[in-house]
N, C-alpha and C positions, 0 to 999 in steps of 0.2 A: 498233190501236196497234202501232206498227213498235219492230223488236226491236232492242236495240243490239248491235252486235258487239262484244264483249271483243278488242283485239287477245294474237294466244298468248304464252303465259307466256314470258320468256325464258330459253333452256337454260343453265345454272350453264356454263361457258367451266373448262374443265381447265386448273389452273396451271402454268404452264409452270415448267420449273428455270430458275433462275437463271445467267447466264453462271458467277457464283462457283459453283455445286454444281457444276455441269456441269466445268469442272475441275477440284474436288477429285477427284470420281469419274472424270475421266479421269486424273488422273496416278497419283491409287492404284490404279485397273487395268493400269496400263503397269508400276509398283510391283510387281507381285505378280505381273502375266505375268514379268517379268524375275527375281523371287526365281526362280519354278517352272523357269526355262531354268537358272539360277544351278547351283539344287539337282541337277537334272535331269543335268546336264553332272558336277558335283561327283561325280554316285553313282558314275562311272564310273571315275575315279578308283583305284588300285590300293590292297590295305589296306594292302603296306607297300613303299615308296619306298629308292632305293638308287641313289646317285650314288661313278662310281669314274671315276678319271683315274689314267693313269701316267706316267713317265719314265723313263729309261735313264741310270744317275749313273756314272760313270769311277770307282767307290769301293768296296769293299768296306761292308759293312751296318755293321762297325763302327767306321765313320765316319760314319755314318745316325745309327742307334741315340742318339747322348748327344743330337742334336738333337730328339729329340723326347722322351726320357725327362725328362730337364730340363726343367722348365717354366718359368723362366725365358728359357733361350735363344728361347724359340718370341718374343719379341720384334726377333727377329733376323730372322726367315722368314715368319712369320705374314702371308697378305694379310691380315686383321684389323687390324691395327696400325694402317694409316697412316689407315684409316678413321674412327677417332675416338682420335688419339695421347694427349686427355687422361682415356680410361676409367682408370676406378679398376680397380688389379688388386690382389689380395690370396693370398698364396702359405700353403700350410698343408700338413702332413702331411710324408711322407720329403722328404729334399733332391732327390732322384731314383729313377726307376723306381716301381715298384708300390706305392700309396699315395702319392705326387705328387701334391699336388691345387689346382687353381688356381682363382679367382674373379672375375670380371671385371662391371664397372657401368659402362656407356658412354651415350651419346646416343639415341636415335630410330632409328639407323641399324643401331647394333653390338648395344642393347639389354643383357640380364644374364644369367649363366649361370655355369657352374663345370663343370670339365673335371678328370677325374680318372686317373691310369694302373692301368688293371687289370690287364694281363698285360704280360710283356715276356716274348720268347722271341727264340732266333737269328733268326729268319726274319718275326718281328712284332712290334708292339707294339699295343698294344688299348686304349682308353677309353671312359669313361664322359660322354659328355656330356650337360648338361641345361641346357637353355633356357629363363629363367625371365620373361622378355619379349623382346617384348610377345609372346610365347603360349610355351604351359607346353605343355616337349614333351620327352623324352628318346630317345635316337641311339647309338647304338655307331659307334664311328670305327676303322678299323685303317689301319694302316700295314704293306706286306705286301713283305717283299723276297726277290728270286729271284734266280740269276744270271743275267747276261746277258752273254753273252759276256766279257771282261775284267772287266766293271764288272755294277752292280747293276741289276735293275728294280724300281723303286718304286713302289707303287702305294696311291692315298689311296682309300678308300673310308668312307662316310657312309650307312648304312641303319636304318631306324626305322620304325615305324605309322605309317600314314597316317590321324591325326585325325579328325574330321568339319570342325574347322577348318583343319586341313591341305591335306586334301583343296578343301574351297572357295578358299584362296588359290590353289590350283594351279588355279583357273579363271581366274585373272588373272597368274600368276607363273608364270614357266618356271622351277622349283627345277631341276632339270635343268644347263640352262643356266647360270643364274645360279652355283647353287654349285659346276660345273663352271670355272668361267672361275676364279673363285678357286685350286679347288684347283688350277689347272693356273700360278698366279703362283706361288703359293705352295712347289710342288713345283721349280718355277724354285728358287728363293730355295734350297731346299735342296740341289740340284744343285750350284749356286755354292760354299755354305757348307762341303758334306761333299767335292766336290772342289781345297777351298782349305782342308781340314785335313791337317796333316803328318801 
């Protein structure tokens, strides 16, 4: 009696992924290689950041001085200003000098924050600033005047920690630059101002 042959069993076929799996898991790998360069670049980053610019003003300092003691006036100089003309500002504390304190609610661009006078001296003036959007971050600002030949050198500086979100925007933001170009309108503005006071 002749023996039948069973044809072999067929082997179970390995499911393949789907086009849809196959690009989630490729875009969340590209996702997460990109955080790791993000972070990776981020660490490098200094802990704490310090932007200065100066000028040369035809003025004695006190003809500087009431421009930025007065918080008020700084509507007059401020690059800020033109930025978002309709923020809300709210004025509080002395009229001027040490305890000056200003408060400001703008757009997306200018964000909110409050600016306060800590020190006033011949040769400086010093604040408090604090950035309350969009990221929560505080900064000492001085204003630092030297002679220079006839007239004054002026110089803005802006230094603070460098966040861990600080730090990450600075992988996409040149602070540097950016808040450079500002103070350097700005210092403009005051140039103008304190050489076109009697």
């Amino acid at each position: 009696m002749a023996t039948e042959t069973l044809p072999p069993a067929t082997e179970t076929v390995p499911r393949k992924r789907s086009k849809i799996k196959t690009i989630v898991f490729g875009v969340l790998g590209c996702l997460v290689l990109f955080a790791g360069v993000v972070l990776a670049a981020a660490s490098t980053k200094p802990a704490i950041f310090r932007v200065e610019r100066s000028i040369v003003v035809n003025a004695p300092p006190e003809k500087i001085t009431p421009h930025l003691t007065d918080l008020r006036k700084w509507t007059s100089w401020s690059p800020w200003e033109k930025v978002d003309p309709d923020m809300k500002r709210e004025y509080s504390g002395a009229e001027s000098g040490v305890g000056a304190k200003y408060a400001w609610d703008g757009d997306d661009n200018i964000g909110a924050g409050k600016l306060e006078v800590a020190e006033v001296a011949p040769e400086k003036v010093r604040f408090q600033l604090d950035f309350l959007r969009p990221m929560e971050c505080s900064n000492s600002v001085e204003f630092l005047m030297a002679p220079e030949g006839d007239g004054t050198k002026l110089t803005w500086v802006m230094a603070g920690e460098n966040t861990f979100m600080g730090k990450v925007a600075q992988v996409f933001i040149d602070v540097e630059e950016m808040c450079g170009s500002q103070f350097n309108e700005g210092l403009r503005n005051l140039k103008g101002l304190a050489e076109a006071t009697p």
